[in-house]
C-alpha positions as CSV (number, residue, x, y, z in Angstrom):
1,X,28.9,6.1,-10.5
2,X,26.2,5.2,-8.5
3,X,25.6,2.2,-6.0
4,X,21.8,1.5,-5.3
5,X,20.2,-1.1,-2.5
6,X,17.1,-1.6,-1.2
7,X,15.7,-2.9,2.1
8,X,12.3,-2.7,3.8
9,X,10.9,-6.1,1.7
10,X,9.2,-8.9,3.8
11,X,6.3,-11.2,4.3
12,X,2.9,-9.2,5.2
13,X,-0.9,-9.7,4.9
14,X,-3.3,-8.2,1.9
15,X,-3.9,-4.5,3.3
16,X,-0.9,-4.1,5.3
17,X,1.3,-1.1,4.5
18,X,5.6,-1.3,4.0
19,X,7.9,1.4,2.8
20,X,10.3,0.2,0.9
21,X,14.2,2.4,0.8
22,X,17.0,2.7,-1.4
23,X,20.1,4.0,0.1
24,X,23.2,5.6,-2.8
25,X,26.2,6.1,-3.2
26,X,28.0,9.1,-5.1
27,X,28.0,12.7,-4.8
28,X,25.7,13.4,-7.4
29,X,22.8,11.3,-6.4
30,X,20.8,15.1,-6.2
31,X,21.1,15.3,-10.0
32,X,19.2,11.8,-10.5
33,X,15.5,10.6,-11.8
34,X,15.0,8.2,-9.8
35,X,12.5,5.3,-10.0
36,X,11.0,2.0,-8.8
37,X,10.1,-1.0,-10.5
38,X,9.2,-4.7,-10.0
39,X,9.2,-8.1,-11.4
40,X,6.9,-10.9,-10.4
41,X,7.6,-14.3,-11.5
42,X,7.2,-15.4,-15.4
43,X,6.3,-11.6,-16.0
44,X,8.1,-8.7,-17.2
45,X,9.4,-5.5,-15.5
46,X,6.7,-3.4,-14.6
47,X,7.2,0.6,-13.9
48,X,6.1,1.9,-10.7
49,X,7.1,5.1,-9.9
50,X,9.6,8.0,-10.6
51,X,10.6,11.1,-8.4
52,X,13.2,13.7,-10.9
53,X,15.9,15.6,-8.7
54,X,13.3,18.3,-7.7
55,X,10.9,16.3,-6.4
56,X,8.2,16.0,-9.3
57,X,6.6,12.6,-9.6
58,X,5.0,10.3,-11.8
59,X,3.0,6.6,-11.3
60,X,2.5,4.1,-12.6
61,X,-1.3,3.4,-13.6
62,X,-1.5,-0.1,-11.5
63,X,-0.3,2.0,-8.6
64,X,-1.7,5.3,-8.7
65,X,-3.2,6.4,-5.5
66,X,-1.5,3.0,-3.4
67,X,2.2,4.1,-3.7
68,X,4.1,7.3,-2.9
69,X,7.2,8.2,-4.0
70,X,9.8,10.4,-2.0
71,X,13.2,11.4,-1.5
72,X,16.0,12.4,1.1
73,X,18.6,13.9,-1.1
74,X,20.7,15.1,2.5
75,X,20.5,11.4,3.0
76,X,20.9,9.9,-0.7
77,X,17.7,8.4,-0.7
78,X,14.6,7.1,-2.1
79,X,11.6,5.8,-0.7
80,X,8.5,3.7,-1.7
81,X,5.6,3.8,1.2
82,X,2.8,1.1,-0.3
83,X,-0.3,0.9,1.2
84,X,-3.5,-1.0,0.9
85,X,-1.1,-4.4,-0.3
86,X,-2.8,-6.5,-2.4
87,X,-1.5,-10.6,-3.2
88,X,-0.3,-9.3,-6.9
89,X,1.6,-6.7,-5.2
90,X,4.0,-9.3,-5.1
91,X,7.6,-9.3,-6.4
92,X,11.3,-8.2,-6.3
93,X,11.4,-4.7,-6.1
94,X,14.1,-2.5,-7.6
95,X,15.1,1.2,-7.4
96,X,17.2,2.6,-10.4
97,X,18.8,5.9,-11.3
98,X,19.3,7.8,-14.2
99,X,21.1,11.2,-15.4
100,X,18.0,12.2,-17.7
101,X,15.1,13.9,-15.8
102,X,11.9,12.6,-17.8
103,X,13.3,9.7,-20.7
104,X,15.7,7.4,-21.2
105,X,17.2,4.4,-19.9
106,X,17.9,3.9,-16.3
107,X,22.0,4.0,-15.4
108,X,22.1,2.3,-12.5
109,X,20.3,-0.6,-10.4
110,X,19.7,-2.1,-7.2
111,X,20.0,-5.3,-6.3
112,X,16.0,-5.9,-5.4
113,X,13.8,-6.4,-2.3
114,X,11.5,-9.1,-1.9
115,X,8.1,-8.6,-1.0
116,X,5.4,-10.9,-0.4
117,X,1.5,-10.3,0.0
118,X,-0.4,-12.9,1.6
119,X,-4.1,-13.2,1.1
């Protein structure tokens, strides 16, 4: 079992920079892919990006090259640093976990951050 929650959301201005974190629980978080996604109003999940147990990771097209992925397994934890915000960068942000390194469906999910771009 693992618990996921995220902080770091907030209210900031187009080109402004936040990093997002996701704190777990459980012994095993090491063993997990783990990702980040959002959700804007009246739109549908959208995949960011994903970081496997060893560090290997993999974007999202709208975010390639804005967002970094990165993880603290000594500190079960997972961070998003975003840079360069833009107005549709805006949304709830979750992180999620899951057993299987590269597919699947995602186990386990955070409550979400909000964060809000400002033109």
């Amino acid at each position: 079992q693992v618990q996921l929650v995220e902080s770091g959301g907030g209210l900031v201005q187009a080109g402004d920079s936040l990093r997002l974190t996701c704190a777990a629980s459980g012994r095993t978080f090491g063993s997990y892919t783990m990702g980040w996604f959002r959700q804007a109003p009246g739109k549908e999940r959208e995949f960011l990006a994903l970081i496997t147990w060893d560090g290997e990771g993999y974007y999202g097209n709208s975010v390639k090259g804005r967002f970094t992925i990165s993880r603290d397994n000594a500190k079960n934890t997972v961070y998003l640093q975003m840079n360069d915000l833009k107005p549709e960068d805006t949304a709830v942000y979750y992180c999620a976990a899951r057993s299987n390194k590269w597919s699947g469906e995602y186990d386990y999910w955070g409550p979400g951050t909000q964060v809000t771009v400002s033109s």
